[in-house]
Residue, then its C-alpha position, 0 to 999 in steps of 0.5 A: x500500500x502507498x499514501x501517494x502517487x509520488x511514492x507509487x512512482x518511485x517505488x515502482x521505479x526502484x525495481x530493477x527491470x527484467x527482460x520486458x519492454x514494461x513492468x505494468x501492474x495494479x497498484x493501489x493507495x492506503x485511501x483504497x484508490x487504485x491505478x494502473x502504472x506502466x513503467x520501463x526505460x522507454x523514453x518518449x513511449x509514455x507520453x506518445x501513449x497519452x496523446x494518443x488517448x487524448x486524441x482519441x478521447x476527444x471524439x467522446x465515442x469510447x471509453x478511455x483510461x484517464x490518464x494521471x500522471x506521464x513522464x519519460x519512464x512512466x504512465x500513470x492512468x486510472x485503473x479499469x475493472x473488468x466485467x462480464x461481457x454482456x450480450x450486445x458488447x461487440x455489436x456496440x464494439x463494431x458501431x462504435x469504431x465505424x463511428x470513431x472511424x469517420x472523425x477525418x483528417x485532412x492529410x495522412x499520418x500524425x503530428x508526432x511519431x508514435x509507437x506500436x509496441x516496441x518499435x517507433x512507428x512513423x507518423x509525420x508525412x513529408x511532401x506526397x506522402x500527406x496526401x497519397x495513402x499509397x505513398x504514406x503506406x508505404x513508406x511509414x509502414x511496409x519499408x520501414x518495418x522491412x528495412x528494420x527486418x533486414x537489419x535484424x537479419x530476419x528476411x528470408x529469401x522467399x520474403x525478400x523475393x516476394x517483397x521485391x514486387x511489392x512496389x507494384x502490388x501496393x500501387x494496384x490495391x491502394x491507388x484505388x483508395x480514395x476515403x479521407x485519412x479516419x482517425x485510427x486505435x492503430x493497434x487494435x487487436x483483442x489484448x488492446x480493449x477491455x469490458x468494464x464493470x458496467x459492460x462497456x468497451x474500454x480502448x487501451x494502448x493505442x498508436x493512434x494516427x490518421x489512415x485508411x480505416x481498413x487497417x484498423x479492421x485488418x488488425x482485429x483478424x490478426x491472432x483469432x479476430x473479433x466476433x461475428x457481430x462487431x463486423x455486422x455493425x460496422x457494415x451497417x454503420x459504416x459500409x467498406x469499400x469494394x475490394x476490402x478483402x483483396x487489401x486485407x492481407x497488405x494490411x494485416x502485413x504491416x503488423x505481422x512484419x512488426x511482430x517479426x521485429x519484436x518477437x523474431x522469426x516465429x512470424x516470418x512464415x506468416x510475413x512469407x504467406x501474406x505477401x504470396x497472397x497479395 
């Protein structure tokens, strides 16, 4: 038990870190108030996930953490009980992102660099990239996760075959694609929302910036995907465009190739199937 923020700070501070990128945990005051605290040697990660929910906030469609305190090795945000899901959650879960998806933008990307797990994640277009979705994609998400892959050593020579055509490929599926910038989670997969209490949808953890809506859904597919009913509810709110699923795996790529640069080569089969697929 702690009398003070500061102290859960600091005492949490104090502990030598292991192997993860973050110790993360419950903590909780002698007044019986409790926090959720994320903590690691990461820098600007902490305040970049605090714009982020900030931004998202400012929609007033989900849920979000409040955040409490942020600095450069830490974030401090109000702690969320978890509840039972109710019937109706995901439906509610699916219109909600329709309707956060159409809170637009005028240009691509984000005002600040973020990050998506562990890895920088590039937000701050320059010249065509502010105003073309193919170009930004390209070069914020696939060739930079990519290039990073080749400097870890991960590419393999079907991947590497396979992504010298990706130029090409990523013009005829994108250059078709003509939605304002949606303002996305980023990182929406099932370990990134929660059921509170009262069984409503609670977003946490995102990489927020301003893209084509389809990634944020190709994410949810990733790792076992969403109920049926979310996806009903989207397309009943907000119908996608024709050619949604031959887009798909490009999207579901660029978060594969990241799990890659985070975990190792346990993805890089699936970076191989995606990219034969496109």
């Amino acid at each position: 038990m702690y009398t003070s923020l500061r102290q859960i700070i600091e005492s949490v501070l104090r502990e030598p870190l292991k192997n993860e990128i973050y110790h993360t945990g419950k903590v909780e005051t002698v007044s019986g108030k409790n926090y959720f605290l994320k903590t690691g040697d990461f820098s600007v990660a902490y305040q970049c996930e605090a714009h982020g929910l900030n931004e998202l906030r400012k929609t007033n469609i989900f849920l979000l953490p409040e955040v409490i305190s942020v600095g450069d090795n830490y974030i401090l945000t109000q702690y969320i009980e978890r509840g039972k899901i109710p019937t109706g959650f995901y439906r509610d879960f699916g219109r909600k992102l329709a309707l956060l998806h159409k809170q637009v933008a005028t240009s691509y990307g984000f005002y600040e660099d973020n990050y998506i797990g562990g890895n920088r994640q590039l937000n701050v277009a320059g010249g065509e990239e502010q105003n073309n979705w193919r170009e930004f994609y390209f070069n914020k998400r696939l060739m930079y996760q990519y290039q990073l892959a080749e400097k870890k050593g991960y590419v393999s020579k079907a991947l590497k075959n396979g992504f010298s055509e990706i130029g090409k490929k990523v013009d005829r599926l994108l250059n078709q694609v003509h939605e304002s910038p949606s303002l996305l989670h980023g990182d929406l997969w099932s370990g990134n929302y929660l059921c509170n209490i009262q069984g409503e949808v609670v977003l946490i953890d995102p990489a927020v910036y301003y893209g084509h809506r389809e990634t944020d859904l190709a994410m949810t597919k990733l790792f076992g995907g969403f109920p049926e009913g979310f996806y009903k509810a989207y397309q009943e709110e907000y119908p996608l465009a024709e050619g949604w699923q031959e887009r798909e795996p490009l999207y579901k790529l660029y978060h594969v190739l990241n799990h890659l640069n985070l975990f190792g080569k346990s993805y890089l089969s699936e970076a191989e199937y995606l990219v034969s697929l496109l």
